[in-house]
N, C-alpha and C positions, 0 to 999 in steps of 0.2 A: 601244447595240446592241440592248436588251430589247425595245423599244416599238420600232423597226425592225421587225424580225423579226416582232411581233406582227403589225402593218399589214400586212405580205408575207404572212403566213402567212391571213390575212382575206381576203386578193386572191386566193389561189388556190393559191399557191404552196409548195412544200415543202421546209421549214424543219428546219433539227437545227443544233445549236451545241455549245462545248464552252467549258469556263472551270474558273479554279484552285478556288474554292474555292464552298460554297454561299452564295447568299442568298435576302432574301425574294424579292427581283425575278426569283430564276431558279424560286422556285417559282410564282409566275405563271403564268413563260412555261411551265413543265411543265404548269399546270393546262391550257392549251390544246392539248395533245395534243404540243409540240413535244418532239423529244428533246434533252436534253442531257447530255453526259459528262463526267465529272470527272476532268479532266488533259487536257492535249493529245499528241495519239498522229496520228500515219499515215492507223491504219486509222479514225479518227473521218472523215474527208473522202470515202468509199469511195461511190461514184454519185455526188458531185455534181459539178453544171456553172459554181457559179462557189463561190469563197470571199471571201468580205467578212471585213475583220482592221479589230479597231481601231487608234488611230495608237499607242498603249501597246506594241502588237506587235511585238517584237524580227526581226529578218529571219532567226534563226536560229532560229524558231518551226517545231516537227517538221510542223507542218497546212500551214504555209506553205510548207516544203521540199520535202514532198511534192505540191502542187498546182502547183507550178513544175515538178517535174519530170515529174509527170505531163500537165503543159499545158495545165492547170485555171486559168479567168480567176481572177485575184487581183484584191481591189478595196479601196482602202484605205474606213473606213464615211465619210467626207464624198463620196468620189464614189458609192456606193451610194444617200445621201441627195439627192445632185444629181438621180439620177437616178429614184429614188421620187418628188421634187418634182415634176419634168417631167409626171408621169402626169395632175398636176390645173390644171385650168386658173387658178386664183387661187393662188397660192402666199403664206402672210402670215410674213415669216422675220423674229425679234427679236433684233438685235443689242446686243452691247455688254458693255464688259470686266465690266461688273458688272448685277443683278439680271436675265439674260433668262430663269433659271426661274420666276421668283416670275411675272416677265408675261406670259410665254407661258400658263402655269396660269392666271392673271387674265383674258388673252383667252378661251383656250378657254373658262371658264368661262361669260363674257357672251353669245358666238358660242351655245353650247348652250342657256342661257336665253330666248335672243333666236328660239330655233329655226333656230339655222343648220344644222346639226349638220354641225359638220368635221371633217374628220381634223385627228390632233393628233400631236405625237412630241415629250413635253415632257423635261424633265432630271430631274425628279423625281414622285413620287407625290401627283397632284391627287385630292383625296377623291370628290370630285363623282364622277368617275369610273374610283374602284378602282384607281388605278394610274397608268402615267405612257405611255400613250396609249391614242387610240381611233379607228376606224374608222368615220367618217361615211358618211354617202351622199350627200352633196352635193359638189361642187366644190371646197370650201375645203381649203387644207391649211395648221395653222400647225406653224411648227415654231421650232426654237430655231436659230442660225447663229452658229459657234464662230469666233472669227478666233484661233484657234492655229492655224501653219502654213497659216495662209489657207485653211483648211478653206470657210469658208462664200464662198467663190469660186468653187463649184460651185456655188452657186442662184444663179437668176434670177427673182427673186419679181415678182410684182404688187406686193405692195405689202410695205414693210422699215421696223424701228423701229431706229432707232439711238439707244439709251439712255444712254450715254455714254464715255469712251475715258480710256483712265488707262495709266500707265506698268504694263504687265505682259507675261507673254511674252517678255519682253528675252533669251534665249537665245536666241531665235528672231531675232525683229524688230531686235534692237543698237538699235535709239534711238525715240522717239515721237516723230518724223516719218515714220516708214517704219509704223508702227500707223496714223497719217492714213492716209499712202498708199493701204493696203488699205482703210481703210472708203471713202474717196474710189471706189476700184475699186467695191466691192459696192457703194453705190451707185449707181451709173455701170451698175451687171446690173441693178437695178431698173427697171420696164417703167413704173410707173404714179403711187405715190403713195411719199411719203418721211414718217416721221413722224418727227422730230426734237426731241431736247431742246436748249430753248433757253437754256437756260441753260447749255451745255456748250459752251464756246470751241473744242473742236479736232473736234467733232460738228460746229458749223456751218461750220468751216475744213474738214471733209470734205462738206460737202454745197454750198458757196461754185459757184457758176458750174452747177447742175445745171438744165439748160435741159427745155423740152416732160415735164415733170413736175408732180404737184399737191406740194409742199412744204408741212407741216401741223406746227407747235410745241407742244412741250407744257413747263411750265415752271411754275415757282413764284412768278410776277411776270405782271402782267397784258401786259406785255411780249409774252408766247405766244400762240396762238391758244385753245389750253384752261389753264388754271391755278384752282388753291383759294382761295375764301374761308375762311379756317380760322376755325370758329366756337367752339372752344375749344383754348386753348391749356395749359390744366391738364396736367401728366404723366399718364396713362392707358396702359390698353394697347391702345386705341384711339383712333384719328384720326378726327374730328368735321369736316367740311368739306363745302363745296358746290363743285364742280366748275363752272367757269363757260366759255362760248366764245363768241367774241369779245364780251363783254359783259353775256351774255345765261344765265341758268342751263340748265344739264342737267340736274342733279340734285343731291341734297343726298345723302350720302353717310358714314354710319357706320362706318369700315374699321378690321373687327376684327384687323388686325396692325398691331405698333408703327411706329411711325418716320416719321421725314420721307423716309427713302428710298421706301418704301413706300408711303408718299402719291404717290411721285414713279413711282413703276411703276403704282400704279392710274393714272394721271394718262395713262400712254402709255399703258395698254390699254384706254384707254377714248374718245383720242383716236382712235385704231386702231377700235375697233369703230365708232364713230359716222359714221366715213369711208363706214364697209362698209353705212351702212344703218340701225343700233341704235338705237333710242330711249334716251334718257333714263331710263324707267323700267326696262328690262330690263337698263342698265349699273349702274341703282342697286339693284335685287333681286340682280344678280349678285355685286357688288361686297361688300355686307352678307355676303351668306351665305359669302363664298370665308375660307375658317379658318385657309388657312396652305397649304403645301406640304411633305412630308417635307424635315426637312432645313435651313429655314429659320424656325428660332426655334421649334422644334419641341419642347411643353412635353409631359415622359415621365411625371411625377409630381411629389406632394409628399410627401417621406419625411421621418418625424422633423421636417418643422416645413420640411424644406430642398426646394428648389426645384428639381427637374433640366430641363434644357433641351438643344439640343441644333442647332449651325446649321451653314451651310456655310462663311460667310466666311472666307478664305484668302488675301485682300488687303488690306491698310493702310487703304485706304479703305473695303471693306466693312467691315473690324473698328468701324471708328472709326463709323461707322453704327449697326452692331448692337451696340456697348458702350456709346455715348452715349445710345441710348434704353432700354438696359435699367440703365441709372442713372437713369433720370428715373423708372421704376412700382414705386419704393416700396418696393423689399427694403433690408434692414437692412443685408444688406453682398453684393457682388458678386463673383464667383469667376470669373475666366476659365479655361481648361483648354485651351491651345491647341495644336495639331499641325501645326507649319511645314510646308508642301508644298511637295517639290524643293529640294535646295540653290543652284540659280540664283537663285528668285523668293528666296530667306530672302539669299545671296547680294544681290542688285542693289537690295533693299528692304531690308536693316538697320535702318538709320536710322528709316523709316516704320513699321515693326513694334513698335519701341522705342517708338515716339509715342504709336501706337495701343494699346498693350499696357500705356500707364501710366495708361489712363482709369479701367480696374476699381478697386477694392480689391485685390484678390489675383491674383496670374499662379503658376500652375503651369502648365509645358512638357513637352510631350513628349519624344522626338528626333524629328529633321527623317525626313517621310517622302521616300524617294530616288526615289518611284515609275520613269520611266523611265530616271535618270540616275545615272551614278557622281560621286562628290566628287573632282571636282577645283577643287574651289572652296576644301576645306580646311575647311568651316563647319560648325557643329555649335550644335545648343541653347545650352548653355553660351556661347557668343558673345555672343547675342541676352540670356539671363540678365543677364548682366555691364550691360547696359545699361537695365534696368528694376530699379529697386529693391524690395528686397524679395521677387522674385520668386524661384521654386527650378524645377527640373528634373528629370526622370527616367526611365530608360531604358525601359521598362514600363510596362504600363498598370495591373498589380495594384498596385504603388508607388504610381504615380499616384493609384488611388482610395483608398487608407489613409489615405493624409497628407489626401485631401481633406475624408473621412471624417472623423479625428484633431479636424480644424482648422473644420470649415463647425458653423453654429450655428442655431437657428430663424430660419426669417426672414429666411436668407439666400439666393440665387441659383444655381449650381452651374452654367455657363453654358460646356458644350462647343464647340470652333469646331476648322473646318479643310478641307478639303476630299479628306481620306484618307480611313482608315480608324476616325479620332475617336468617331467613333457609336457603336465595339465599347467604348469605354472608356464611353461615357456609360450602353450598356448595362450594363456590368459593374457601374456604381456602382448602376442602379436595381434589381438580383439584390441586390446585397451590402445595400443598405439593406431589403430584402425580409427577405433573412433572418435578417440582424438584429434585427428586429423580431418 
């Protein structure tokens, strides 16, 4: 909603918002003159002509009741974003059930190196620039496209990355053939060019039959149209590679974030920029310099010898990404601290959390965040516990950082995940390790 709002409020438009509690991103937005209030009330809505509500938004929301009944447009924020997109003529929207912040933040970054300068509206905070969007003056617009509740069914991009498609959502969607379906759709809104991982079977089962389109692979086998020479294969916390298409080098590329995934996101945004026009050189200065993203592998300090860190992953398979490579860079022993989101997704993926939760050394558990949903699924940490050994559980986040505190050792990793409110816990350990000390 933050970087929305910014962009509108740059275009001309005037801007006030309201939300439960503070954060950094709301002091941001107050730094640009926007208001916002704390709590939602009535009279927070009082002159305006439309209300934008996230999809988290309850229908019994007092801002929402009152602009129904005062007969104030209501607009949930994916048609809000359909409709911002419409405004620029190249639209670049990054799908896919897993990493589209890491590469929307990896495009922008190239697109702004390269001097494209676009607008952006990323998921999280790109360093490059201060925050998690910006206001170009050119044409370009990239943005991130959510396929919960087929959200990103409202753009119609130039050009779309479909990074790849995995069982989630399943409250919504009931099966992953109806997840195809929708990407096959967005797709199908794509005007111009398709960038595609090729090595993802139900990615090119959504892109299968897409005619009068440029179709462009990126993948980790020369199979693709772009894929890596990996020029070291050592554990590091960087990825060593040359980037090649169709045969022929782009650039040689030093990518200071860990993982094969991550190889595999530079890899789409940089098939992505090069479509647009980018050299070689500007994909590989961009590439080098891009640090991370808030939020993804996000390293807070080193206290007492221990390592905090702090990411978003909140699926089976992004776990199993970001625990697999942060077992390969060389700490003594590894600490997950993970925060189940929704009891649907901890519900329909048991089994695969269990999997991915037994790669660390150590699991301490939250409880499951409910964000929009009640339990009727019956499920609870403790579930998930029962099926990782060794692992423990706790209701609280002080709990959480004692034992973590109690038990972690020089040397070790302290390795937050989850896609809630996890980050307050990873802050609270790097306070308590502070004053500790």
């Amino acid at each position: 909603m933050c970087p929305m709002a910014e962009i509108l409020m740059h275009k001309g438009y005037s801007i006030s918002g309201s939300d439960r509690s503070e954060s950094d991103t709301l002091e941001r937005v107050k730094s640009w003159g926007i208001p916002v209030y704390m709590g939602h009330s009535p009279e927070n809505i009082e002159g305006a002509q439309a209300v934008v509500y996230t999809a988290a938004c309850k229908s019994d929301n007092p801002e929402l009741v009152a602009a129904r009944e005062k007969k104030i447009p209501t607009l949930e924020r994916s048609v809000m974003l359909g409709m911002l997109a419409g405004k620029y003529p190249e639209t670049i929207a990054v799908s896919g059930t897993h990493g589209k912040t890491t590469t929307t933040a990896m495009l922008t970054q190239i697109l702004l190196e390269a001097g494209k300068d676009p607008s952006a509206l990323i998921g999280g905070k790109l360093p490059m620039i201060g925050g998690n969007s910006h206001t170009g003056k050119s044409g370009l617009f990239v943005c991130e496209a959510c396929e919960y509740v087929d959200s990103f069914l409202q753009l119609h991009p130039a050009v779309s990355l479909l990074l790849n498609i995995d069982a989630d959502h399943l409250d919504y969607f009931k099966t992953v053939d109806n997840i195809v379906k929708s990407f096959r759709k967005f797709a199908g809104q794509t005007s111009r060019t398709l960038v595609v991982n090729g090595d993802n079977a139900r990615v090119m089962e959504a892109v299968a039959g897409e005619a009068g389109k440029e179709i462009v692979t990126f993948g980790l086998t020369e199979a693709s149209d772009y894929y890596p020479v990996q020029l070291n294969e050592e554990p590091t916390a960087c990825e060593d590679f040359t980037i090649m298409h169709k045969g022929q080098k782009l650039c040689r590329v030093n990518l200071c974030v860990p993982g094969k995934h991550n190889m595999a996101n530079a890899l789409a945004a940089a098939a992505a920029a090069h479509t647009l026009g980018v050299d070689g050189e500007a994909i590989r200065k961009a590439l080098e310099s891009f640090s991370g993203v808030h939020r993804r592998f996000e390293v807070l300090g080193k206290f007492d010898g221990v390592t905090i860190a702090d990411d978003f992953a909140h699926h089976p398979t992004a776990l199993t990404a970001v625990l697999s490579s942060a077992m390969k860079m060389g700490y003594r022993q590894v600490w997950a601290v993970f925060q189940p989101h929704t009891y649907s997704r901890t519900h329909d993926l048991l089994d695969g959390f269990a999997k991915a939760l037994s790669i660390p050394d150590h699991v301490v558990l939250t409880e499951i965040l409910a964000v929009r949903e009640e339990n009727i699924y019956n499920i609870h940490s403790s579930d998930l516990a029962e099926r990782i050994p060794g692992s423990c559980w706790f209701a609280e986040f002080p709990e959480t950082c004692s034992y973590v505190m109690e038990h972690a050792r020089p040397g070790d990793l302290v390795l937050t995940l989850g896609g809630g409110d996890i980050y307050k816990c990873a802050n609270m350990l790097v306070e308590k390790y502070k004053n500790r000390k």
